[in-house]
Each structure stands twice: as C-alpha cells, then as structure tokens.
Residue, then its C-alpha position, 0 to 999 in steps of 0.5 A: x500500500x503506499x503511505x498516503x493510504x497508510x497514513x490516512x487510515x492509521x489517523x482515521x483509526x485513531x480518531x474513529x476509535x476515539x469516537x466510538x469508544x462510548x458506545x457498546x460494543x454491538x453498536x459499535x460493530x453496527x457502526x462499523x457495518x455502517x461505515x463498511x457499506x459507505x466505503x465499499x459504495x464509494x469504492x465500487x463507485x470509484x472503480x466504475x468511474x476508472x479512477x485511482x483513490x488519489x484522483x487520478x486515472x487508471x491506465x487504459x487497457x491495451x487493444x486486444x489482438x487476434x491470432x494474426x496481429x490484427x486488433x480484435x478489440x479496440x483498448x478503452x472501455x470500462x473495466x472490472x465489469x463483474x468486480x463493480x458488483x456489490x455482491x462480489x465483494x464482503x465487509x467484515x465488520x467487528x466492534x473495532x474494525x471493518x474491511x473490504x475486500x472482494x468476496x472469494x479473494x478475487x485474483x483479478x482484483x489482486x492482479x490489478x490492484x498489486x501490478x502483479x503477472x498474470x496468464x492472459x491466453x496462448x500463442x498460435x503454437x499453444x504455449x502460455x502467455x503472460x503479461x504484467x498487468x499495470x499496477x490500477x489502486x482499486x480500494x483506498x481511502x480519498x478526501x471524499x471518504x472522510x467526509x462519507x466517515x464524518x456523515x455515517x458517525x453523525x447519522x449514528x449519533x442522531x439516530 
C-alpha cells in the first residue's frame, strides 16, 4: 500500500476509535457495518468511474489482438465489469474494525490492484502467455471518504 493510504487510515483509526469508544460494543460493530457499506459504495463507485483513490486515472487497457496481429478489440472501455458488483465483494465488520475486500479473494482484483503477472491466453503454437498487468489502486481511502466517515458517525449519533 503506499503511505498516503497508510497514513490516512492509521489517523482515521485513531480518531474513529476515539469516537466510538462510548458506545457498546454491538453498536459499535453496527457502526462499523455502517461505515463498511459507505466505503465499499464509494469504492465500487470509484472503480466504475476508472479512477485511482488519489484522483487520478487508471491506465487504459491495451487493444486486444487476434491470432494474426490484427486488433480484435479496440483498448478503452470500462473495466472490472463483474468486480463493480456489490455482491462480489464482503465487509467484515467487528466492534473495532471493518474491511473490504472482494468476496472469494478475487485474483483479478489482486492482479490489478498489486501490478502483479498474470496468464492472459496462448500463442498460435499453444504455449502460455503472460503479461504484467499495470499496477490500477482499486480500494483506498480519498478526501471524499472522510467526509462519507464524518456523515455515517453523525447519522449514528442522531439516530
């Protein structure tokens, strides 16, 4: 993870458990719940719209090729169909923490998300091919998530 994601959560850590610290520790696994739903709608949010948690674009995807060098499919286009779903990814809510992350430990989302080398298809002659994909943050923590945090625990407070 880079550092401006670490260090904004380790602050909000600090600070949120200092919030919740009056509470009960069932209400505070409801707020974390709460707090987990917001995040992950932010993030899927972010992915569908290809950008990065620090506000900047995701790199495009490649043009596809046919067997022949010919292109197949022009690049562009919207990423991450399937991993945009809300029903592919789980929140793991406790009194004292929550976390997102795809429902059955997606390798497509840790192949993109980390930069790591993937299998892509065969060559004519049936061997493997393997790409590097390029490193695409899909969950972080963003100025507008800060905000989202500062709305749920007033909502829980008020409620």
């Amino acid at each position: 993870m880079a550092d401006y994601d670490s260090d904004a959560l380790a602050a909000l850590d600090q600070w949120f458990g200092q919030v919740l610290e009056g509470l009960s520790p069932t209400q505070r696994k409801r707020a974390a719940m709460k707090l987990g739903k917001a995040l992950r709608r932010s993030n899927l949010d972010r992915i569908a719209r290809n950008v990065e948690p620090d506000g900047g674009a995701m790199e495009g995807r490649k043009a596809r090729l046919d067997q022949r060098g010919r292109v197949r499919r022009k690049a562009g286009g919207k990423m991450f169909r399937k991993l945009r779903l809300v029903r592919n990814w789980s929140i793991k809510a406790g009194a004292d923490s929550v976390e997102i992350a795809p429902a059955k430990g997606d390798r497509v989302a840790a192949t993109h998300h980390f930069g790591l080398r993937s299998f892509v298809g065969r060559a004519p002659d049936g061997s493997k091919v393997t790409t590097r994909y390029p490193e695409r943050r899909l969950v972080g923590f963003d100025d507008a998530d800060r905000d989202l945090v500062l709305d749920v625990i007033s909502e829980i407070f008020e409620g």
